[in-house]
Structures are given as C-alpha cells and as structure tokens.
PDB file of the backbone (N, CA, C, O) and the ligand in Angstrom, with CONECT records:
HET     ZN  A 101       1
ATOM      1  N   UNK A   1       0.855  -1.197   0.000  1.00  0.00           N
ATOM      2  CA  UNK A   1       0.000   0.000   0.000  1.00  0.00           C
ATOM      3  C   UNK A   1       0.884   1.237   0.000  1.00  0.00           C
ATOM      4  O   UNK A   1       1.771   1.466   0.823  1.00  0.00           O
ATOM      5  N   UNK A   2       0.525   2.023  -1.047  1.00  0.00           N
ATOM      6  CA  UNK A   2       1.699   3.437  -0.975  1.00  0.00           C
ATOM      7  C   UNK A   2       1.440   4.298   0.257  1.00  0.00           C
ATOM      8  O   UNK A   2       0.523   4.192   1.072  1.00  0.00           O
ATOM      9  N   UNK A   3       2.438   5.169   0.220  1.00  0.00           N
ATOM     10  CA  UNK A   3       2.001   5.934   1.862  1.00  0.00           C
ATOM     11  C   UNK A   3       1.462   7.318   1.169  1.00  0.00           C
ATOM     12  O   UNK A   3       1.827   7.794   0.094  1.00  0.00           O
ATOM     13  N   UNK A   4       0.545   7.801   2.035  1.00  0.00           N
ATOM     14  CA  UNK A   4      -0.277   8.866   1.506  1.00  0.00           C
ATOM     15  C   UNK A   4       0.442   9.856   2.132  1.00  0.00           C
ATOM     16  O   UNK A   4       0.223  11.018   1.790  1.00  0.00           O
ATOM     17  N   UNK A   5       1.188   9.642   2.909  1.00  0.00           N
ATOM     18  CA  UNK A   5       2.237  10.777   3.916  1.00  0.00           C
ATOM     19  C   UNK A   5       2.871  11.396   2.700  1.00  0.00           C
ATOM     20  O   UNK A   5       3.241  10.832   1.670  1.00  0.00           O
ATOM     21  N   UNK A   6       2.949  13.357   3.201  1.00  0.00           N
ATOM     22  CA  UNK A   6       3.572  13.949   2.327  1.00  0.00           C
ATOM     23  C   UNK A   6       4.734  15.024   2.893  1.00  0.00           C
ATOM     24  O   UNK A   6       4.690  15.600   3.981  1.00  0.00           O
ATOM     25  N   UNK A   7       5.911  15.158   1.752  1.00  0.00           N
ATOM     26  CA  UNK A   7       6.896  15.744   3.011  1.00  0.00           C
ATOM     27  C   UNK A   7       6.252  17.598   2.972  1.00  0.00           C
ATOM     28  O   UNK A   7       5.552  18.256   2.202  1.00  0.00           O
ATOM     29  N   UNK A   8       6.872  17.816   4.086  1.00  0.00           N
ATOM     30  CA  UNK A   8       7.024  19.085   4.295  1.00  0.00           C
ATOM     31  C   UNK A   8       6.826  19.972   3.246  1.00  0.00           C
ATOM     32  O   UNK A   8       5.904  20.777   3.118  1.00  0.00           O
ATOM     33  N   UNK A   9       8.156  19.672   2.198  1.00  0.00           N
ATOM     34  CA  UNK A   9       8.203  20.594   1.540  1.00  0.00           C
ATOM     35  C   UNK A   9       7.170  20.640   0.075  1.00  0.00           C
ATOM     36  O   UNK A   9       7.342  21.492  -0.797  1.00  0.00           O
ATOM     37  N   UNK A  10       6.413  19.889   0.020  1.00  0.00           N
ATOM     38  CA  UNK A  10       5.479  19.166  -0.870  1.00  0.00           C
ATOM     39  C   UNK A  10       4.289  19.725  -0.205  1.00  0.00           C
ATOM     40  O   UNK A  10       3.530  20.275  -1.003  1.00  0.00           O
ATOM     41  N   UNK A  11       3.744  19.753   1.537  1.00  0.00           N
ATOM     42  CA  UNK A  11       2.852  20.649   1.501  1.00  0.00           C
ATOM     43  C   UNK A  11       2.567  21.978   1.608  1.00  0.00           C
ATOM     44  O   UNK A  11       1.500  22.574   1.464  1.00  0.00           O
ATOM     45  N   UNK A  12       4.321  22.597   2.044  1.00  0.00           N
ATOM     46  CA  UNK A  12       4.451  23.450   1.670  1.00  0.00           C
ATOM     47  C   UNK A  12       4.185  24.568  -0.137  1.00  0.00           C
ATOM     48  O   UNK A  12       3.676  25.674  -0.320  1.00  0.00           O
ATOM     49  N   UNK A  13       4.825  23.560  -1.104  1.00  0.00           N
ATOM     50  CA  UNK A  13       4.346  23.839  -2.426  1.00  0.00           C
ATOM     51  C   UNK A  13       2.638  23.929  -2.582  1.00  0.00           C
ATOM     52  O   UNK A  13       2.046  24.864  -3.122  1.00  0.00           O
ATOM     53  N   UNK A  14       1.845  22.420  -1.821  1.00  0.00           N
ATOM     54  CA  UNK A  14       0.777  22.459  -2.427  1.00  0.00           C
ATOM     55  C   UNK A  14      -0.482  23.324  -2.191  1.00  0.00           C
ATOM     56  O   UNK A  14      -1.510  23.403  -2.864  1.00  0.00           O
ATOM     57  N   UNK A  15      -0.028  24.108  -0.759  1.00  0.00           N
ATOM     58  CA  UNK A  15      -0.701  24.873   0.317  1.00  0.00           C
ATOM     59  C   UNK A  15      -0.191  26.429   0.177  1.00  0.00           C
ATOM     60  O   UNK A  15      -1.100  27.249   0.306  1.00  0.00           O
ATOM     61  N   UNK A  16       0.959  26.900  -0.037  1.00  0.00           N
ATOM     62  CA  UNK A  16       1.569  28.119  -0.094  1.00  0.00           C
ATOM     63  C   UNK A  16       1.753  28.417  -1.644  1.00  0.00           C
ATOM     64  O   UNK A  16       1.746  29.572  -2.068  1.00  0.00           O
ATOM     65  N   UNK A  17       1.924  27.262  -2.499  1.00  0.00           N
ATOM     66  CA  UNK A  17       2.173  27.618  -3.208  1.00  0.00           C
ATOM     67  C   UNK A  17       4.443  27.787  -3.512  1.00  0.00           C
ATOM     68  O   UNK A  17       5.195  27.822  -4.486  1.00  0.00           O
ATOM     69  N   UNK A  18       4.530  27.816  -2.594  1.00  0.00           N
ATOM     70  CA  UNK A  18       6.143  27.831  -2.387  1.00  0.00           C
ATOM     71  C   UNK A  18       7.065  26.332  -2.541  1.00  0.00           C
ATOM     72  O   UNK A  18       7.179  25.286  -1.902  1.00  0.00           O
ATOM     73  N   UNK A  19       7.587  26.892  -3.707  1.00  0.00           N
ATOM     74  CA  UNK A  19       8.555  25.650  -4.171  1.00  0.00           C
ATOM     75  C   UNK A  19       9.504  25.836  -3.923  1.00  0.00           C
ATOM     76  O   UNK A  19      10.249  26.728  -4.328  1.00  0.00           O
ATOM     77  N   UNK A  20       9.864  24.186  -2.447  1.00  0.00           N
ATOM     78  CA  UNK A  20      11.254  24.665  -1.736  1.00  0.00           C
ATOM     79  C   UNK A  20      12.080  23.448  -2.121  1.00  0.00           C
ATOM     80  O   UNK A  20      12.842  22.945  -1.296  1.00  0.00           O
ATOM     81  N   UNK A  21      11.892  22.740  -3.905  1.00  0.00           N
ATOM     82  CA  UNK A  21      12.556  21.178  -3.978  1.00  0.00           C
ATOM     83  C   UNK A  21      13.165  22.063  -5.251  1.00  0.00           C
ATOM     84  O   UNK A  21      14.226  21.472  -5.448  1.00  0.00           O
ATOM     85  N   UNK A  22      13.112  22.982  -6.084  1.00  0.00           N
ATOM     86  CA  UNK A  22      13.562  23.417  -7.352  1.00  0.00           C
ATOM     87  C   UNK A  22      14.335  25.037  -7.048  1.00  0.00           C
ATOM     88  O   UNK A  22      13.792  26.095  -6.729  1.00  0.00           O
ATOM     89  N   UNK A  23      15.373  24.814  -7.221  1.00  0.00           N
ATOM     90  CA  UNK A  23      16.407  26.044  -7.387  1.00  0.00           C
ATOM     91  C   UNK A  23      16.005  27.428  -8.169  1.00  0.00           C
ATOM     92  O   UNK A  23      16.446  27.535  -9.314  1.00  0.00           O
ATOM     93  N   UNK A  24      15.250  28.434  -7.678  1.00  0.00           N
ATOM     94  CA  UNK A  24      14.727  29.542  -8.441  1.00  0.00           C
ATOM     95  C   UNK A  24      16.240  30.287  -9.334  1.00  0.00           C
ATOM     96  O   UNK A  24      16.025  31.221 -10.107  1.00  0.00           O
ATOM     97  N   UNK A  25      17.388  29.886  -9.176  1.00  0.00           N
ATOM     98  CA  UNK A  25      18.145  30.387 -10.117  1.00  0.00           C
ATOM     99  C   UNK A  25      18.363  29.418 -11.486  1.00  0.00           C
ATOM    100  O   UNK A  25      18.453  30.012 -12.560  1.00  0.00           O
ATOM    101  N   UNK A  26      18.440  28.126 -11.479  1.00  0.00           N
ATOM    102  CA  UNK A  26      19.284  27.925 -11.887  1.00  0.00           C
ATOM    103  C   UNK A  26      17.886  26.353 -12.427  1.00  0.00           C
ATOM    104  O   UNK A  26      17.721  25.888 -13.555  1.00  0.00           O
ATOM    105  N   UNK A  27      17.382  26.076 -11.515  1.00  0.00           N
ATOM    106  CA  UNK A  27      15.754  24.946 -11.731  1.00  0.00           C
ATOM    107  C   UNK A  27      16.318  23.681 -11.335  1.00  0.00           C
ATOM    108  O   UNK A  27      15.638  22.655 -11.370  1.00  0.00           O
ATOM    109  N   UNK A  28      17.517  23.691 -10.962  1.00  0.00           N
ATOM    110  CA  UNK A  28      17.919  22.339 -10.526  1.00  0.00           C
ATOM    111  C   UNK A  28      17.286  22.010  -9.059  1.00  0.00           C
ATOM    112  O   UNK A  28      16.725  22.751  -8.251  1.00  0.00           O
ATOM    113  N   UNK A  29      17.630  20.422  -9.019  1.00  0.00           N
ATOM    114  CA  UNK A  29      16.956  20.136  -7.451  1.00  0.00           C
ATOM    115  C   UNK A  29      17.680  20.516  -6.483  1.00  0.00           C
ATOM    116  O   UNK A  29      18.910  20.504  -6.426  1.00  0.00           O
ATOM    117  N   UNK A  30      16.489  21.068  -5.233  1.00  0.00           N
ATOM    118  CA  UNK A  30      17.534  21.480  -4.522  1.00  0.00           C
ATOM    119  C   UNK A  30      17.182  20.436  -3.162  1.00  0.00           C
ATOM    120  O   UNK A  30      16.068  19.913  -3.123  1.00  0.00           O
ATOM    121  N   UNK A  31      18.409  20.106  -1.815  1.00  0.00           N
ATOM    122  CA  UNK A  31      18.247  19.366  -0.726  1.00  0.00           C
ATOM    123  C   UNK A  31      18.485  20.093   0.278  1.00  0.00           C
ATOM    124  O   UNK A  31      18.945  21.229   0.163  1.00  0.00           O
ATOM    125  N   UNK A  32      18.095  19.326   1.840  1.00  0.00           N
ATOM    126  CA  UNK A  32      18.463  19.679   2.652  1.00  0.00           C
ATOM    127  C   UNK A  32      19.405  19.453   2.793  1.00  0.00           C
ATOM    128  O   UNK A  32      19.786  18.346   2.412  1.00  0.00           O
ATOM    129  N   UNK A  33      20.298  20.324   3.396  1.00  0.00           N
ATOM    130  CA  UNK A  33      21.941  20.398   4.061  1.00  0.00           C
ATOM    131  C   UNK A  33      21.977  20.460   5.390  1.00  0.00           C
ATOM    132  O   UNK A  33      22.959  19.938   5.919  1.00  0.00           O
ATOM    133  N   UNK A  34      21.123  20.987   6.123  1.00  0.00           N
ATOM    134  CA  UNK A  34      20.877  21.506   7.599  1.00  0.00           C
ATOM    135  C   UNK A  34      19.305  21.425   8.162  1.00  0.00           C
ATOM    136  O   UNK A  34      18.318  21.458   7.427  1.00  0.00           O
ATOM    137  N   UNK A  35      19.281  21.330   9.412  1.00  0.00           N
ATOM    138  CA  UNK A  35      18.337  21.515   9.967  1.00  0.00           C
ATOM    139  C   UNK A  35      18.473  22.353  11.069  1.00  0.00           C
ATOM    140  O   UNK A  35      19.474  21.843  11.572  1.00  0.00           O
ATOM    141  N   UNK A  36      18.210  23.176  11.720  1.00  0.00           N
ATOM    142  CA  UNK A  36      19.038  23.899  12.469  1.00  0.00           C
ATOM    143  C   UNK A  36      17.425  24.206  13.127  1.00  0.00           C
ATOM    144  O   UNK A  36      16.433  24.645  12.546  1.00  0.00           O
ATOM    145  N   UNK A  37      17.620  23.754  14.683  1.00  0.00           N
ATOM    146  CA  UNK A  37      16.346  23.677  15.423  1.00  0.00           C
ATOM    147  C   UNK A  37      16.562  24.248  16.946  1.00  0.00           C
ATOM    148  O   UNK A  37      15.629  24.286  17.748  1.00  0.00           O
ATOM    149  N   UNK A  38      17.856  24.677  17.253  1.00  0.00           N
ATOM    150  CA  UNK A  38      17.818  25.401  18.415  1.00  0.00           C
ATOM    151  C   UNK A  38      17.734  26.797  18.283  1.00  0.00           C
ATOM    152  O   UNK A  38      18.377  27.561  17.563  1.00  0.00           O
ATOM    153  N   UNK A  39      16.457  27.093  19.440  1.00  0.00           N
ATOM    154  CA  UNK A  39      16.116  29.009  18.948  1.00  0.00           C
ATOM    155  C   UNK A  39      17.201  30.174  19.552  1.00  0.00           C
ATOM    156  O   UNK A  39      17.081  31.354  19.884  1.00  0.00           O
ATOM    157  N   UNK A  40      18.173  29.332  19.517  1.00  0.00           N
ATOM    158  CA  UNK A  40      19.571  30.656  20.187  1.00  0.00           C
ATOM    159  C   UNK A  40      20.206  30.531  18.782  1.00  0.00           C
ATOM    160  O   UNK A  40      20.616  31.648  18.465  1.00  0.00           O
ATOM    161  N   UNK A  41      20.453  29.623  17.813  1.00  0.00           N
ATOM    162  CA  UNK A  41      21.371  29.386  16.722  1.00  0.00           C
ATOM    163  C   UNK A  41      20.328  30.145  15.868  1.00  0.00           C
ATOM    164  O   UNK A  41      20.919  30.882  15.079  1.00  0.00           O
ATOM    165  N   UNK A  42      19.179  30.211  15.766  1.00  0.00           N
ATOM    166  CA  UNK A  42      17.930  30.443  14.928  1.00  0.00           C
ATOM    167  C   UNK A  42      17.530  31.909  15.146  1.00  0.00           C
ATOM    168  O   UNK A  42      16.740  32.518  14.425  1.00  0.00           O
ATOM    169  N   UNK A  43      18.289  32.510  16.435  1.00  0.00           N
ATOM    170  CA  UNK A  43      17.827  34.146  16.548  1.00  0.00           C
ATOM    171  C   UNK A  43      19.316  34.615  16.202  1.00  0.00           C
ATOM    172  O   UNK A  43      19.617  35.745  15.815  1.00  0.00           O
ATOM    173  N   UNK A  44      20.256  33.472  16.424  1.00  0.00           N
ATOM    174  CA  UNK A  44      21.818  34.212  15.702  1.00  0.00           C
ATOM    175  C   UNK A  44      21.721  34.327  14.580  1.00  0.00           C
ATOM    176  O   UNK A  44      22.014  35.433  14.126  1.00  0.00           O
ATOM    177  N   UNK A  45      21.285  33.282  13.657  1.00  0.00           N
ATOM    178  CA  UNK A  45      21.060  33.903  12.237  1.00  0.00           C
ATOM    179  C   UNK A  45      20.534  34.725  11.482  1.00  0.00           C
ATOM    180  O   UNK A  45      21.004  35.345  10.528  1.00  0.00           O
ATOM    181  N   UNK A  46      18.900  34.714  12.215  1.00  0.00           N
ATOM    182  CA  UNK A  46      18.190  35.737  11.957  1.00  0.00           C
ATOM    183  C   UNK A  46      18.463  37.272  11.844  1.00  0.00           C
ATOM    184  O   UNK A  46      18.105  38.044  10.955  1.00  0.00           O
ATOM    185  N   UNK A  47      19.424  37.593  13.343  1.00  0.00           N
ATOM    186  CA  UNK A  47      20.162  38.712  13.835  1.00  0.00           C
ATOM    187  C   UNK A  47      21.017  39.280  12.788  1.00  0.00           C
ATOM    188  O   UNK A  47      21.086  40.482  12.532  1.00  0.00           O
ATOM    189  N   UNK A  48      21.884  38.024  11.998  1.00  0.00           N
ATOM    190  CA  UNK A  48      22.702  38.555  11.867  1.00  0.00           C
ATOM    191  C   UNK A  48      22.354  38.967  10.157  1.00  0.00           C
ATOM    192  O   UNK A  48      22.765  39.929   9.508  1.00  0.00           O
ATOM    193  N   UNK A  49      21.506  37.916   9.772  1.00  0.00           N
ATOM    194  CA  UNK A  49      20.789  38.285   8.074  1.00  0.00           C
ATOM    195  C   UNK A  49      19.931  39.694   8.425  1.00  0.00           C
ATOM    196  O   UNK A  49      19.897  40.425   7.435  1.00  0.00           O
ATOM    197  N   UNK A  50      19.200  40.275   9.645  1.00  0.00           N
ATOM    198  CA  UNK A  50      18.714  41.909   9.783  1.00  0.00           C
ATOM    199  C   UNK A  50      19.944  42.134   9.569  1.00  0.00           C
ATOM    200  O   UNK A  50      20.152  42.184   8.357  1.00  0.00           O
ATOM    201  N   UNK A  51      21.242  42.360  10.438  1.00  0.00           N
ATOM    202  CA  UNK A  51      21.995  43.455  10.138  1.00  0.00           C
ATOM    203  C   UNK A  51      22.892  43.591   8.659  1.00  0.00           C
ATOM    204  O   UNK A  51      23.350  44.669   8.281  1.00  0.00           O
ATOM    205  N   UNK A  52      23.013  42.631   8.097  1.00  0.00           N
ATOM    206  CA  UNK A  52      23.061  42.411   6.333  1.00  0.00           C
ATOM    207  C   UNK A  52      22.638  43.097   5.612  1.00  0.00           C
ATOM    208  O   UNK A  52      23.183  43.675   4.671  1.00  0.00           O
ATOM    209  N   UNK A  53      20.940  43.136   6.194  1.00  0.00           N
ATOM    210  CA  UNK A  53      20.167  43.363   5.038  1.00  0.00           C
ATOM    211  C   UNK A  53      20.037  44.914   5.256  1.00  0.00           C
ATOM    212  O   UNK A  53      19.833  45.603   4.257  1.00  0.00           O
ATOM    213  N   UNK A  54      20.141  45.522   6.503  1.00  0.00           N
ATOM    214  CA  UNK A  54      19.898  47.091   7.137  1.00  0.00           C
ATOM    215  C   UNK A  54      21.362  47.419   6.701  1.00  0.00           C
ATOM    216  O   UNK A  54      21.625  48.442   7.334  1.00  0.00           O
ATOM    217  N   UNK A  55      22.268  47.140   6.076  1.00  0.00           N
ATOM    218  CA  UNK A  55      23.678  47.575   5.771  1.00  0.00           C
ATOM    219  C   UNK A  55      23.666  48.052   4.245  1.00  0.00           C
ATOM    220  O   UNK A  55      23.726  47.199   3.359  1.00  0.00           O
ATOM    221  N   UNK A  56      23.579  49.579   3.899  1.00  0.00           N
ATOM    222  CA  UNK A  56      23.823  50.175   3.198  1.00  0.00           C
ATOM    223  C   UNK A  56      24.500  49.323   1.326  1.00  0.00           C
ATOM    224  O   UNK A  56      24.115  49.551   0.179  1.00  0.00           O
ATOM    225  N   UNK A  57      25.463  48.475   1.800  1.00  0.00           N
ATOM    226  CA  UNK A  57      26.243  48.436   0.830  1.00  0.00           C
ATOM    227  C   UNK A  57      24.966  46.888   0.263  1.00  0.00           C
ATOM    228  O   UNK A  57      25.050  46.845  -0.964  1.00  0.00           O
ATOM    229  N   UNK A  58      24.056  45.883   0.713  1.00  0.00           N
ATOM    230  CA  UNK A  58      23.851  45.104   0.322  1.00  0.00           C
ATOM    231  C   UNK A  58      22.328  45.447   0.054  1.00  0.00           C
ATOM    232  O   UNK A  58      21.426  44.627   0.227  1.00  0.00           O
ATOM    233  N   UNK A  59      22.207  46.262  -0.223  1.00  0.00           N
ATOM    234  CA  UNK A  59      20.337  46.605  -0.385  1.00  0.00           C
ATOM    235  C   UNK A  59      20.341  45.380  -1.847  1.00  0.00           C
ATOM    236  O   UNK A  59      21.188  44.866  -2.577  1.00  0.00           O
ATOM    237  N   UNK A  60      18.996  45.351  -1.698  1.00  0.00           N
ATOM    238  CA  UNK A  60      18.544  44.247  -3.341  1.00  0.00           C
ATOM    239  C   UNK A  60      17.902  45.141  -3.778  1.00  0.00           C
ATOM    240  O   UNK A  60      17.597  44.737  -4.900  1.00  0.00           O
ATOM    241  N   UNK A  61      17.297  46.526  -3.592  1.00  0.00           N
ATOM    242  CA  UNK A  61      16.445  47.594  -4.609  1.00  0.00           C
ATOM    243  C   UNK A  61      17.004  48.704  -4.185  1.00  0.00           C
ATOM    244  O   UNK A  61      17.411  48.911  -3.041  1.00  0.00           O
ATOM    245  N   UNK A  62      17.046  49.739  -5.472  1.00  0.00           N
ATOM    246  CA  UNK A  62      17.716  51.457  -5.247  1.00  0.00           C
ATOM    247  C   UNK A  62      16.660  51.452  -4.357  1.00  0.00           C
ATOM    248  O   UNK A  62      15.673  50.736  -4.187  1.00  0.00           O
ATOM    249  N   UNK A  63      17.274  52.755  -3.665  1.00  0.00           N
ATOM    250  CA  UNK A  63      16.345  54.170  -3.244  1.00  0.00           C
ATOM    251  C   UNK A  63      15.424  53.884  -3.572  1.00  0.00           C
ATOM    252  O   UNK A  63      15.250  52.928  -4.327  1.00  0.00           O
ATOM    253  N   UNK A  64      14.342  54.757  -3.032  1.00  0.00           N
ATOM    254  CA  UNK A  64      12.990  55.136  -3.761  1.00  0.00           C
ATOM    255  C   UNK A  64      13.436  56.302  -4.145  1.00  0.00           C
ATOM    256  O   UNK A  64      14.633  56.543  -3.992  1.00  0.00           O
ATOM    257  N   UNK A  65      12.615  57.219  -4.694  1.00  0.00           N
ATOM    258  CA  UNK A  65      13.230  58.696  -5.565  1.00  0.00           C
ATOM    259  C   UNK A  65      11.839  58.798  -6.092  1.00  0.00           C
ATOM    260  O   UNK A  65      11.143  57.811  -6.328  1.00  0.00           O
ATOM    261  N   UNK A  66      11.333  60.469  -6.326  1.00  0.00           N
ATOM    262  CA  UNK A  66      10.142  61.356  -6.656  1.00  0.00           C
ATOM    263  C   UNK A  66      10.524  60.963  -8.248  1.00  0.00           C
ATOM    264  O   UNK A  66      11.672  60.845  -8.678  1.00  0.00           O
ATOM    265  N   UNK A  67       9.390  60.803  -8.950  1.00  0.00           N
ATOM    266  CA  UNK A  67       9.142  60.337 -10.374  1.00  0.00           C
ATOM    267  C   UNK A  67      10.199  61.373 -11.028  1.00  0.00           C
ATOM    268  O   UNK A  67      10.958  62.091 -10.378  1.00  0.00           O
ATOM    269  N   UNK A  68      10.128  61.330 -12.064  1.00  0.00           N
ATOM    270  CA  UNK A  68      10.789  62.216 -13.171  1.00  0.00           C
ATOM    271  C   UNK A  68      10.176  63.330 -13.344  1.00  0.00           C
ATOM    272  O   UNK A  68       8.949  63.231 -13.367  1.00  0.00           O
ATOM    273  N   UNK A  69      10.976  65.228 -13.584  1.00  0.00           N
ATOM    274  CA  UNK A  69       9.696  65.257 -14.217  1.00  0.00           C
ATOM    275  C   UNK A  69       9.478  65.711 -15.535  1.00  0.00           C
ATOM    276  O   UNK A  69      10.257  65.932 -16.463  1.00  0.00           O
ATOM    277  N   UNK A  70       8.096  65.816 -15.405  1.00  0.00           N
ATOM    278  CA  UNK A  70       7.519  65.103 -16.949  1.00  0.00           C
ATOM    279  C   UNK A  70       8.036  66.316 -17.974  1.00  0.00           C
ATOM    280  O   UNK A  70       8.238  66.178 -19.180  1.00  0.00           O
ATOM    281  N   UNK A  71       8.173  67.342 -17.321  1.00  0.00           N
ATOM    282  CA  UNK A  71       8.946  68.334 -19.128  1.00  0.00           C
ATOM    283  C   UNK A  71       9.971  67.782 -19.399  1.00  0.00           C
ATOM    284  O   UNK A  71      10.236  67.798 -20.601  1.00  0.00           O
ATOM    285  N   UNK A  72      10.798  67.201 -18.645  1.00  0.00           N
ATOM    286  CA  UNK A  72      12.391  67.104 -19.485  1.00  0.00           C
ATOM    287  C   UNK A  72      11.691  66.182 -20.431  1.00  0.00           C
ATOM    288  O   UNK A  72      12.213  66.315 -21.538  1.00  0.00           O
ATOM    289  N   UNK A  73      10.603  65.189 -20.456  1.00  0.00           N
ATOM    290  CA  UNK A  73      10.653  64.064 -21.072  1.00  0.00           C
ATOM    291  C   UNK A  73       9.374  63.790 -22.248  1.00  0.00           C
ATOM    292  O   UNK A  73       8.916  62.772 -22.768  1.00  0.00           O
ATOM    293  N   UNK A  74       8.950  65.864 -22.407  1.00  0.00           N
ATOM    294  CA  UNK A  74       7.796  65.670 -23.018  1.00  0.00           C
ATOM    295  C   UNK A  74       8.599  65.339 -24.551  1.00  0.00           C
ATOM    296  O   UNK A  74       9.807  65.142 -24.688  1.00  0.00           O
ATOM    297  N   UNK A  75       7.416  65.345 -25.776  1.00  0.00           N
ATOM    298  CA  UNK A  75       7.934  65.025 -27.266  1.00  0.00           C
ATOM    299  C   UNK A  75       8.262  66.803 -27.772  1.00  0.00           C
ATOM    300  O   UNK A  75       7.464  67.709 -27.534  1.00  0.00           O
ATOM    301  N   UNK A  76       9.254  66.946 -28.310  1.00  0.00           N
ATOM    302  CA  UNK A  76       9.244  67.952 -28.905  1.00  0.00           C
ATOM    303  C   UNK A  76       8.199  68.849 -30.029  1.00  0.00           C
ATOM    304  O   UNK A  76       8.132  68.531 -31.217  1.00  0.00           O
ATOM    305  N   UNK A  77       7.605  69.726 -29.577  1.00  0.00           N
ATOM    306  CA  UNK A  77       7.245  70.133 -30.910  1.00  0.00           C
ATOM    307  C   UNK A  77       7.559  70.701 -31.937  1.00  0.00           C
ATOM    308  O   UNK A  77       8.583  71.377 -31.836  1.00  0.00           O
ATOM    309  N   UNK A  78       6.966  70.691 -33.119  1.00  0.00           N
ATOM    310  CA  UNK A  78       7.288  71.524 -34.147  1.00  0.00           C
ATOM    311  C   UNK A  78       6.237  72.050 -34.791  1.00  0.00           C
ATOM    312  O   UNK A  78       5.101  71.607 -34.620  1.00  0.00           O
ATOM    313  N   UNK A  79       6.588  73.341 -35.833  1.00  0.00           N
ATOM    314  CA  UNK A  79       5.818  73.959 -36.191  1.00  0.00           C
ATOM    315  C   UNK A  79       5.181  73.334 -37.326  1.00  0.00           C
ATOM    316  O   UNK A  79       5.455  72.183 -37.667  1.00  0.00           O
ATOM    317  N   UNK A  80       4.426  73.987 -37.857  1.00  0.00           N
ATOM    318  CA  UNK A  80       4.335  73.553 -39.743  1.00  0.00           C
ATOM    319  C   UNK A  80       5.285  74.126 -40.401  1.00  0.00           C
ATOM    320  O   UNK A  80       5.398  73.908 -41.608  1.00  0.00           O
ATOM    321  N   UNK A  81       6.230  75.048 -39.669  1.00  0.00           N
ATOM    322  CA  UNK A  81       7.320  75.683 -40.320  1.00  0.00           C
ATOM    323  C   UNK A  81       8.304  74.575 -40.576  1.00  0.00           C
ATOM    324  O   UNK A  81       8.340  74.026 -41.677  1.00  0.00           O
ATOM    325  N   UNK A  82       8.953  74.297 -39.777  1.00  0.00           N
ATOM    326  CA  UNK A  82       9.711  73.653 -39.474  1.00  0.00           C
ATOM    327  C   UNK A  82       9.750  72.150 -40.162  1.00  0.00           C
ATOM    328  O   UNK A  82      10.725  71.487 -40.516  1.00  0.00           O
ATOM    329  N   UNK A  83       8.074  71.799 -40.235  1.00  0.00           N
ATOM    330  CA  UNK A  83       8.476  70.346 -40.990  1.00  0.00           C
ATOM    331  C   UNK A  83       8.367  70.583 -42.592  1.00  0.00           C
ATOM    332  O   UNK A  83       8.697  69.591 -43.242  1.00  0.00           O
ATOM    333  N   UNK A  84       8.073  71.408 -43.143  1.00  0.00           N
ATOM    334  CA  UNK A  84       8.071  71.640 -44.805  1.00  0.00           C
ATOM    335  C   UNK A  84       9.359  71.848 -45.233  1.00  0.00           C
ATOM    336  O   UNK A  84       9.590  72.041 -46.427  1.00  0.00           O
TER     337      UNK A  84
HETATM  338 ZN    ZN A 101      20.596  26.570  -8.655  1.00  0.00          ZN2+
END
C-alpha cells in the first residue's frame, strides 16, 4: 500500500504555493543540508541576516526617488514651419 504521507516541503508547495525542492536560479533540485532547530542558533542567524540586510552596501532595490519630471521628457514640438 503506498504511503499517503507527504513531506514538508510538498505541503508546503501544495498549500503556499512555495517551491522549496527546485532552485529559483538555476531549476535544478535542490536538498536539505541543515536543519538547524535550536532558537539561540535560529535568533543568531536571523540577527545577523537583519543586520546584512539594514547595511547600506547590500540593499537588493535602489532608493525610492520622486518620479521624473515630466517636461524634461515631453515630445518635442514643431511647427508647420519647421516640418516643410
Ligand atoms: Zn541553482
């Protein structure tokens, strides 16, 4: 009889939607390497990926910044002079 048991990361995909068996860079399979289940090792990491991510030099998006504005980027006109 097959087992109807499903792993983790399978109900994770089928429930979240989050696929944690396929490599979003690259589509290869990916495994566990670690399990890491004590909450002192689990708030050290955490700690230390905030201060990473709050560090200037590793942002993943610019600035925000006020739109453009729109004259530098209107179309030029011309006259009827100008195009005959
Ligand atoms: Zn990969």
């Amino acid at each position: 009889m097959p087992s109807l048991a499903i792993t983790w990361a399978q109900r994770l995909k089928r429930v979240f939607n989050i696929d944690l068996e396929t490599c979003s860079e690259c589509g290869g399979a990916v495994k566990v390497i670690a399990c890491i289940e004590d909450p002192a090792v689990i708030r050290k990491i955490l700690a230390h990926l905030d201060a990473k991510a709050a560090s200037p030099g590793t942002r993943l998006l610019p600035e925000s910044r006020a739109p453009p504005q729109a004259g530098l980027f209107e179309e030029p006109h011309y006259s009827n002079d100008q195009l005959q």
